[in-house]
Every structure is written in C-alpha cells, then in structure tokens.
N, C-alpha and C positions, 0 to 999 in steps of 0.2 A: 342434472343438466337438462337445458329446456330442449326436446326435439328440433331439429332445425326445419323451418317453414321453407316449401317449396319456391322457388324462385319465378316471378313470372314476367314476362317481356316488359311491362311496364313498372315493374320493381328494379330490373337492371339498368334500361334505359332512365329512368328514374334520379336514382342512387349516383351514375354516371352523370349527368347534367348536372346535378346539384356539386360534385366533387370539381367538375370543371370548371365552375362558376365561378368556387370559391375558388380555387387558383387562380384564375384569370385575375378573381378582382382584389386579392391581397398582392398581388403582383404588381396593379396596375395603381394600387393606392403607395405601396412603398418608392414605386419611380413617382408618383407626383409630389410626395412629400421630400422624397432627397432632391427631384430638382426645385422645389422650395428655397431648401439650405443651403443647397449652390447658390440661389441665384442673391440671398440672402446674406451668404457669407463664402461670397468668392475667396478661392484660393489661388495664389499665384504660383503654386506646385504643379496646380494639379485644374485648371483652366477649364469651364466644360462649354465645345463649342454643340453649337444646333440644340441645347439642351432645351429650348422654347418648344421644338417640335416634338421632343419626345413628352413632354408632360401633355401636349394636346393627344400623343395617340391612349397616353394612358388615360387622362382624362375620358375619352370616349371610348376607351374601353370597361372603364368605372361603370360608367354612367351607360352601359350596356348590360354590362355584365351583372353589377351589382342586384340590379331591380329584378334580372333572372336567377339569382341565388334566392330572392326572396321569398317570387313566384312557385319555385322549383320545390323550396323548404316546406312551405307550405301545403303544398298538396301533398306532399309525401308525409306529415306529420295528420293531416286530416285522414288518412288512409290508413294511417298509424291509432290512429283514436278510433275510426269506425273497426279497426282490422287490430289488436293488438301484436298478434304475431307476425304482423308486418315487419317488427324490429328485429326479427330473430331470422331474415333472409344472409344469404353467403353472401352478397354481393354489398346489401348495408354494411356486414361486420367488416369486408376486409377492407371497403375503401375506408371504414371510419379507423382501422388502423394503420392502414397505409399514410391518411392525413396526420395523424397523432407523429408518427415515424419522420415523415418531412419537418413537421415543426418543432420536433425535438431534435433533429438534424441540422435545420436552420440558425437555432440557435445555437448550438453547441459549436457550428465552424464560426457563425457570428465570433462570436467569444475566444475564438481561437485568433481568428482575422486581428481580433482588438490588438488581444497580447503581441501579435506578432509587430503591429504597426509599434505598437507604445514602446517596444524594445530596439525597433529601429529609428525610435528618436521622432518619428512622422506623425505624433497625435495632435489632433487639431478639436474644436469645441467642432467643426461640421461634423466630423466622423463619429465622436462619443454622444452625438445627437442621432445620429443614423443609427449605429449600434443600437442605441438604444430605444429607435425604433421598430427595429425589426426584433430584438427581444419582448417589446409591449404586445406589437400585434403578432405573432407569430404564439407567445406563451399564452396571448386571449382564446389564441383561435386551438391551444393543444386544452387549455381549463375548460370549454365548452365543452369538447367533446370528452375528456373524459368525464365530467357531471353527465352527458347524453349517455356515456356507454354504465353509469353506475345507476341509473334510471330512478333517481330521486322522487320522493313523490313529488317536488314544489319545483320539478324537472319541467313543465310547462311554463310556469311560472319564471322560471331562470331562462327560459327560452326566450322568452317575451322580451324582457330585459337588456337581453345580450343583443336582440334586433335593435331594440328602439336604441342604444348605446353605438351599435355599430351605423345603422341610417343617421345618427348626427352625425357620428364623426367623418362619413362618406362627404355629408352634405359640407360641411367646416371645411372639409379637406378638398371640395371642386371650388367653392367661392375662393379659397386661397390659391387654387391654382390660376381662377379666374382673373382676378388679381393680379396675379404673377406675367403671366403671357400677353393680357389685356382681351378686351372683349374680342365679339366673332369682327366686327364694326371698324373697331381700333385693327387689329388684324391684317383687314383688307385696305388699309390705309396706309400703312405700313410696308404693305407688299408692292404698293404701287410707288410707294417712297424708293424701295430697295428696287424696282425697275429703273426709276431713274436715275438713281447712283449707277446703275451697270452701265446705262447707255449715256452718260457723262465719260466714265469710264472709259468705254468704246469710241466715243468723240474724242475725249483727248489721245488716245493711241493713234487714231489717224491723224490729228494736229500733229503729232510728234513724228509722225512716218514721213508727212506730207514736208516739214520743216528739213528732212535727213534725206528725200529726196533732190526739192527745189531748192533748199538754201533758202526758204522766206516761210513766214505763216499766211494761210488764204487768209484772204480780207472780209470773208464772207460763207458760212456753213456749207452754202453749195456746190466750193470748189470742191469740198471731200467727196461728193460723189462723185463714182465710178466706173460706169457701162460696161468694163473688161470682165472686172471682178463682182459685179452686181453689189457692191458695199451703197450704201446710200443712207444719208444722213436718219437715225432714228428719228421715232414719232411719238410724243409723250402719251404715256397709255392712257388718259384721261382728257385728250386732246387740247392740253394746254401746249406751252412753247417751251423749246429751248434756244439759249439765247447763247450765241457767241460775240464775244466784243476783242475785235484785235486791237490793244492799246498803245500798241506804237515796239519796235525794237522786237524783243522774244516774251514779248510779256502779253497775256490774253486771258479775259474771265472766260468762262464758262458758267450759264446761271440756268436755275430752273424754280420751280414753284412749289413746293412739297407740303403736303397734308400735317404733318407732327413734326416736335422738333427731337433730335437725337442726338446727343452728344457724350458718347463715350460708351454704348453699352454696354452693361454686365454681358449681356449675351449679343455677339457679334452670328452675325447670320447675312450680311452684307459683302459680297465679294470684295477681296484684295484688287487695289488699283491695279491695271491693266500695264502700265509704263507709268514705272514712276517719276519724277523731273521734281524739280523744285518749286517747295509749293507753301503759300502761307495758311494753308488749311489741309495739311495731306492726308489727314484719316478720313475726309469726307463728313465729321460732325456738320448739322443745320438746321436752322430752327426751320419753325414752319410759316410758310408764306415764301414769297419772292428771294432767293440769296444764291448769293456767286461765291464762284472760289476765282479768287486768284490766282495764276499761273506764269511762272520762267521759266525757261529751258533753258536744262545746263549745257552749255556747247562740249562741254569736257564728258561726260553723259552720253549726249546725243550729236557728235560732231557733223556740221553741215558736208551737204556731197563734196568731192574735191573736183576743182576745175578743171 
C-alpha cells in the first residue's frame, strides 16, 4: 500500500474545482440535449413551457463551466507528472470515488425510471433517447475515471482522447442548441416581437373595458388613455407604431410591425391573451412585417353597460 501523500491547500482546492466543473458541466450538457428532444419531438403528455430559456442558462453554463474543467484538469495532471505522488492525496481519492458513486447511481435510477415508465404504458422515442443519454455520458464519465484510478501506463494517452472526444461533442452539442433557441440576434428580435404581442394584448383589454363601459368602441387609440388611472396607450419598443382601425359595428384591427414571423411555436414563451373575444386570429401567429389581427366582440362575452 502506497503511503498516503500529504494533502496541501492547492491540492484540495484543486481536486475541488475540477470535481465541480465536471458537475456543473455534465449537468448543464444533459438539460441542453433533452431540451433538444423536446423541442424536436414535442410531446402532447407532457408539453415543456420556457424550455428555450433553460437551454440558454445551461448553454452558458457549458460554455463556462466546461473550458474550466479543462483548465482545472490540466494543471492538476501537470503537478501530477512534475509531483507523482500527487495522485495518492485523500482529497483526489475520495472525490474520484465520490464521482464514480454518482455516476453509477445515475445510472442505475436512470434504468429504474425507464422500467418504471415502460410499465406504465408512457414510453416514448423522446425519453428512450434521453435514457439513453444519460447512461452514454454518465457511464463515459464512471470508464474515465476508473482507467484514471487503475493508473494504466497509456493513461495519459487515454486522457487526451477522452478531452478531445468530450470538446467535440461539447461543441456539436452548443451549435445545436444554437440552432434550437436561435442566435443572441434572432433572440433580441424576438423579444421585442413578444413585447408587442403583450401590449396588443393590453390594447385590446382596454378596447374591451372601454366597449363594457360606454356601449361603443373609441374611434381612435387616444380615447383609452387615462389621467385617473395613469393607463396610457403603449409605445412600440423599437419606436415603430401601433395601429388601431375601428371598422364599423364591434369589429376593429389592431396592427403592428414585427421583426420574424411565428406561427404556432413548439415553444410558447408569449403570454396568454389578456380578454379573450372573438377573434379570426386568436393565438396571435404573424409573419413578419406590417399585419393585423382582426377583432369582434362577443356582446354575449362582454355585454354593453345597461341603461
């Protein structure tokens, strides 16, 4: 039995970064690949809303995390080669069995998870795709380390390998999420799209208030402002217009100008109408450029004030 080498403040803090690195970033690659499959192979069971934002925080945290496991591995393998009984510290061995312990834990509830769905009749190609992602990378990440803990001599060699294997598939795995969410670009395009769905939104619920009030619709966007209540007609956040046209009877577009066009997304991230009313466009789909929605108010719905 090899004596065990004394432990020193940059051997624990050391050992410690590296082990949290790789959590973070096996963590942060399995939520960008199942929101992938979602967003690839929606399921009508099992619906995933905001899932665009969770693969951007795991995304950035990949693309944080990972490049410091890399950083971290390396100098502690170079300390390891100048220092050989570097390997032989308490704090390398027990986090490297602590990780062995998670990822054969990992896997084994994995595998229990399966069985349990496949018996409740609920298996799907998304999930037996995830299963069997998280048995790939989890059983990669238990075979590293024990080859590290049986200290091979072509153990450098295997090291190398296992980097440059795990840096593709990092990289394959953010251009796909890339992909998926759309650029930072497309993003902020988007979000300025989803402000003015809310404040259409907001516009028509005062049309409809204003209609349940007075018994009429205003002729014109300015009668909804408000002096009491400080409400006053929104302002397109790109300082384009919005446009209201009152068409005669309970019938009025509402239009505005929009960067991209959206029609049905897999992933809804757009608030629910404010008052719904009858409507020949009610989810809000629009291409991009100039376009209106149509609008009636149900009197049955929204009955005018009484006399």
């Amino acid at each position: 039995m090899e004596p065990q080498t004394k432990t020193t403040p940059k051997d624990f803090f050391l050992n410690v970064a590296i082990s949290i690195t790789l959590y973070a970033s096996t963590i942060a690659f399995l939520n960008i690949l199942f929101g992938i499959l979602e967003y690839l192979m929606p399921d009508a069971l099992n619906y995933s809303y905001g899932a665009p934002q969770s693969i951007r925080i795991a995304m950035a945290t990949l693309i944080v995390g990972f490049p410091l496991y890399i950083v971290f591995s390396y100098f502690a393998r170079k300390t390891e080669r100048l220092e050989p009984s570097r390997k032989n510290t308490w704090v390398r061995r027990w986090l490297t069995y602590i990780t062995l312990f998670l990822a054969g834990a990992a896997v084994a509830v994995t595998l229990i998870v399966l069985i349990n769905t496949f018996l409740n009749g609920e298996i799907t190609l998304r999930f037996i795709l995830k299963v069997l992602s998280v048995v790939i990378v989890t059983g990669g990440i238990f075979s590293y380390y024990i080859i590290d803990l049986r200290e091979e001599a072509d153990g450098k060699k295997r090291a190398r390998w296992a980097f440059i294997i795990s840096a593709l598939a990092v990289v394959a795995l953010l251009v796909g999420g890339l992909l998926t969410v759309g650029s930072p670009a497309r993003e902020r395009a988007l979000r300025f799209d989803e402000q003015r769905i809310y404040d259409l939104q907001n516009i028509q619920y005062q049309i409809v208030n204003y209609w349940q009030k007075k018994g009429e619709l205003p002729k014109k966007l300015s009668e909804l402002n408000d002096s009491i209540s400080g409400w006053s007609v929104p302002q397109d956040p790109e300082g384009r217009e919005y446009v209201y046209r009152f068409t005669g009877g309970l019938l009025f577009d509402l239009c505005a100008t929009f960067n991209l066009k959206v029609t049905s997304p897999k992933f809804t991230e757009v608030s629910a109408p404010l008052a719904p009313i009858r409507s020949q466009d009610y989810n809000w789909s629009h291409d991009s450029g100039y376009t209106c929605f149509a609008r009636v108010i149900d009197t049955q719905l929204y009955p005018p004030p009484k006399k």
